[in-house]
C-alpha positions in Angstrom: -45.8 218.7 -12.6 -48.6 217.1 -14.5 -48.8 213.2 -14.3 -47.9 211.5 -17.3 -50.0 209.2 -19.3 -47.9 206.3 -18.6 -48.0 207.2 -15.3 -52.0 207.6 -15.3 -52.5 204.2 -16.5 -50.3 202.8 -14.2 -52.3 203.9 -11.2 -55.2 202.9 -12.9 -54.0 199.1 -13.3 -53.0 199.7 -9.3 -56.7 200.3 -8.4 -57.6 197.8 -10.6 -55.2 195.1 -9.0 -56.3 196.3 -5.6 -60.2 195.8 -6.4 -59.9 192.5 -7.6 -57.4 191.5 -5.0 -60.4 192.5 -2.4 -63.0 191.2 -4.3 -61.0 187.7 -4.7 -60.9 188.1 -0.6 -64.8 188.5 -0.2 -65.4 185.6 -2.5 -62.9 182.9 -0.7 -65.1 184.4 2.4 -68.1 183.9 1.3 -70.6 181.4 2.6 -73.6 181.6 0.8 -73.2 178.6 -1.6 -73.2 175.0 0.1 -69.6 174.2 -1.3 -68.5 173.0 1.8 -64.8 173.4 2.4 -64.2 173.4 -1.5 -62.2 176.8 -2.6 -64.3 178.8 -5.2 -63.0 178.8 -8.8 -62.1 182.9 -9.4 -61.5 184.9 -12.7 -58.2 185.0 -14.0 -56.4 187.4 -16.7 -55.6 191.2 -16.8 -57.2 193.6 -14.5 -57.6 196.1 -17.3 -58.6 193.7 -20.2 -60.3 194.7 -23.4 -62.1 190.9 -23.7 -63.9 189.5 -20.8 -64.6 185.9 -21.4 -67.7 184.6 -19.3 -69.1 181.0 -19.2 -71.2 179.6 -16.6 -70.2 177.4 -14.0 -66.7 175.3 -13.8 -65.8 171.9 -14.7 -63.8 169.5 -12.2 -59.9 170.5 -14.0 -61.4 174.2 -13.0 -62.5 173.5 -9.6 -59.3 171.4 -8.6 -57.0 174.9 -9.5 -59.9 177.1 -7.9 -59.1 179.5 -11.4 -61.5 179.8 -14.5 -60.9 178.3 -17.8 -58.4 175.9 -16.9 -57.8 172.8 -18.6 -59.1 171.7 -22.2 -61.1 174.9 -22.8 -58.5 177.3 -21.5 -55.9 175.7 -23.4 -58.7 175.6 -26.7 -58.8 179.4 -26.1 -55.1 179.9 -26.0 -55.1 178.2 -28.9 -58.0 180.3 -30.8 -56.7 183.9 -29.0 -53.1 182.6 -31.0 -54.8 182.0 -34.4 -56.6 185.3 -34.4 -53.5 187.4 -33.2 -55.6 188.2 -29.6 -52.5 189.0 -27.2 -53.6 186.5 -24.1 -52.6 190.0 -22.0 -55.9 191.5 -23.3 -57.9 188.9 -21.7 -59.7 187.9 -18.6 -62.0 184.8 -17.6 -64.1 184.2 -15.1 -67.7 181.9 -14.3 -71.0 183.4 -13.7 -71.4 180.6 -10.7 -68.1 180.3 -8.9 -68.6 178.3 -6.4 -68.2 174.5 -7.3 -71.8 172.9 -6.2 -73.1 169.8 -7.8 -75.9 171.7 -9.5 -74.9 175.5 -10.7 -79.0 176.3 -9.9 -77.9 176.3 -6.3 -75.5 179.1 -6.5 -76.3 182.2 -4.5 -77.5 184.7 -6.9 -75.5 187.3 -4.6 -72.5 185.6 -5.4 -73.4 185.4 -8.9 -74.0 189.0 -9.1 -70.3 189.8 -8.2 -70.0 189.3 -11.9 -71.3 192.9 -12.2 -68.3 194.2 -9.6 -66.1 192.2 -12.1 -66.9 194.0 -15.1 -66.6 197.2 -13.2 -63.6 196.5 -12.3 -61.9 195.1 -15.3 -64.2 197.8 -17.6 -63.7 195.6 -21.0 -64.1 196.6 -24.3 -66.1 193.4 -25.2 -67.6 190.6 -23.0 -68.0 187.2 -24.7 -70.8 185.3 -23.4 -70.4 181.7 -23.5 -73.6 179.8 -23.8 -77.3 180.5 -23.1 -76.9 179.5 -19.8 -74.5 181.9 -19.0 -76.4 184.2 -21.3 -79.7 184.2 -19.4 -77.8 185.0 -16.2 -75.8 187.7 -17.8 -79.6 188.9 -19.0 -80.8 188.9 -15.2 -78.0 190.5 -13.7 -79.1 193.6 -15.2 -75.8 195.5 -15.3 -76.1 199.2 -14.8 -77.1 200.4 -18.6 -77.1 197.5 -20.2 -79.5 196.4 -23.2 -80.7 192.7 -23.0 -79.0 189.9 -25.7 -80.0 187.6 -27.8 -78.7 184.2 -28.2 -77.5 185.1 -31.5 -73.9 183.1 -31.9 -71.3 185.0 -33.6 -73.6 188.5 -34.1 -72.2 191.9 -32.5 -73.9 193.5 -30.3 -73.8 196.3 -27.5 -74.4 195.2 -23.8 -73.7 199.2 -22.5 -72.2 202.3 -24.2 -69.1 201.2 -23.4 -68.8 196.8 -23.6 -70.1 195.0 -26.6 -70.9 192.1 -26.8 -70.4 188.7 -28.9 -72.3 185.6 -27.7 -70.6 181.9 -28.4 -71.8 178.7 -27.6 -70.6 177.1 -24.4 -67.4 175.9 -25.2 -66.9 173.2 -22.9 -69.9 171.2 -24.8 -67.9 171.7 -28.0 -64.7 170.5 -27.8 -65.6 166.3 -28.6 -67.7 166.8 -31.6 -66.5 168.1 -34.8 -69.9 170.1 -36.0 -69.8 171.9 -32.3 -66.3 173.1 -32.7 -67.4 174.6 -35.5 -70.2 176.3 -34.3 -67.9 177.8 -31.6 -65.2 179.0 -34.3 -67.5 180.1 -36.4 -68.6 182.5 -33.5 -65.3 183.1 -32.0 -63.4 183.8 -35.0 -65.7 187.4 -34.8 -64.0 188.7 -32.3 -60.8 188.6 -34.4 -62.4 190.8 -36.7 -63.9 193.1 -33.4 -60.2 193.2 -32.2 -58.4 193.9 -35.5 -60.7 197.1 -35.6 -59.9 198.2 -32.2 -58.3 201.7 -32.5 -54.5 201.7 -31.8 -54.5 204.3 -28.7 
């Protein structure tokens, strides 16, 4: 008897779960950055999301819970995802340097490139790019078919065939000054319209 759909995308989400499960392994292994006995900060969200949210290293709330987006941005996001109907279940975070050193410069770039096994993994519909730091790294990773992007906030465009792409700036530098936040919303508030055109299957 065939296999279902439902069934299908259930074993996909399995492999999916496995992957990361491994890859979360390989990072907590992993000595390449001098973090000393400090945990890494790892990517948090569904393994099968349509947005990937990417920023580019982690602040102290981040580090202490060893998971991305924790604290005042996370909670900003939640907060943004709510006002432009984004089911949180759609989404997964993670840092392009995810080891806590003092100075993000001093992350591995081996390390760094596990952001490509992410993407693989999670295959999203839409990475958001957070920043020109994060940008440029994004840029240098050179993801298998991707085109190059601009620091363009709040303009679509397509990093592969498959993931577009929506750059924001960094969101932890805008969350104490009025004129930032806006610059981030203004951005952010595009992938509202990028999800509301999503097709329904």
């Amino acid at each position: 008897m065939p296999a279902t759909d439902d069934e299908i995308r259930e074993k996909y989400l399995e492999r999916a779960i496995r992957e990361l499960n491994t890859l979360t392994r390989e990072i907590q292994g992993c000595d390449a950055c001098p973090r000393g006995g400090i945990m890494p900060v790892l990517g948090s969200g569904h393994p099968q999301a349509d947005v990937f949210m990417l920023k580019h290293a982690p602040l102290p709330s981040e580090v202490e819970e060893g998971v991305a987006f924790y604290g005042r941005s996370g909670t900003a996001l939640m907060k943004a995802l709510k006002r432009l109907q984004i089911d949180p279940l759609a989404v997964y975070g993670t840092l392009c340097a995810k080891c806590p050193v003092g100075d993000p410069s001093l992350a591995d770039m081996e390390c760094v490139a596990r952001v490509i096994e992410e993407l693989a993994i999670v295959q999203p519909k839409v990475v958001v790019v957070m920043g020109e730091d994060a940008l440029g790294i994004l840029n240098d990773l050179n993801v298998p078919l991707s085109k190059p992007l601009e620091y363009v906030p709040g303009a679509r465009q397509q990093l592969t065939p498959s993931i577009d792409a929506i750059v924001t700036p960094n969101i932890d530098e805008c969350l104490d000054e009025e004129d930032a936040k806006r610059a981030f919303w203004s951005a952010f508030r595009v992938l509202g319209e990028w999800y509301a055109d999503l097709p329904p299957f």
